[in-house]
N, C-alpha and C positions, 0 to 999 in steps of 0.2 A: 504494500500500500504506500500511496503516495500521496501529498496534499499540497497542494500552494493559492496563498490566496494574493491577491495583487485586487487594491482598491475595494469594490464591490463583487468582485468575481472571483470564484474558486475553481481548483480544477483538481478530482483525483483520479487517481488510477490503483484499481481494484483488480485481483482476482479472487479465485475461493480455493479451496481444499479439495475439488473433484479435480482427478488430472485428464482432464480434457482440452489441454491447448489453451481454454479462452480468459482474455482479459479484457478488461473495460475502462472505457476514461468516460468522468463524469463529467461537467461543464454546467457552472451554476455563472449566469448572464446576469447580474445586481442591476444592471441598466434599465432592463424588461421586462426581469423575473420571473424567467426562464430558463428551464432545465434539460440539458440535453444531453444522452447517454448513446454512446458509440459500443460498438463490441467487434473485438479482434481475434485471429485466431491465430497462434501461435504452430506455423509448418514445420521448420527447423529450427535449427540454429548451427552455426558454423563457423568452425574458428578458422581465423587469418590471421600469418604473422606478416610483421613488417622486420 
């Protein structure tokens, strides 16, 4: 979990304890107030060196 708030507006990023890939970013709009929730899904991951 993640939080940041800047002004009127916050923003997190969630996931849960099922292992299913997905996580989420929340987006709370203090201007309009309005809340808007996105969902991703997590394919791989891959490491690269430099």
């Amino acid at each position: 979990m993640w939080l940041s708030k800047t002004l009127q507006n916050n923003k997190a990023l969630l996931s849960t304890a099922l292992n299913d890939g997905m996580y989420y970013e929340a987006t709370f709009n203090g201007d309009k107030n309005e809340l808007y929730l996105d969902a991703y899904k997590k394919f791989e991951n891959k490491k690269y060196y430099f």
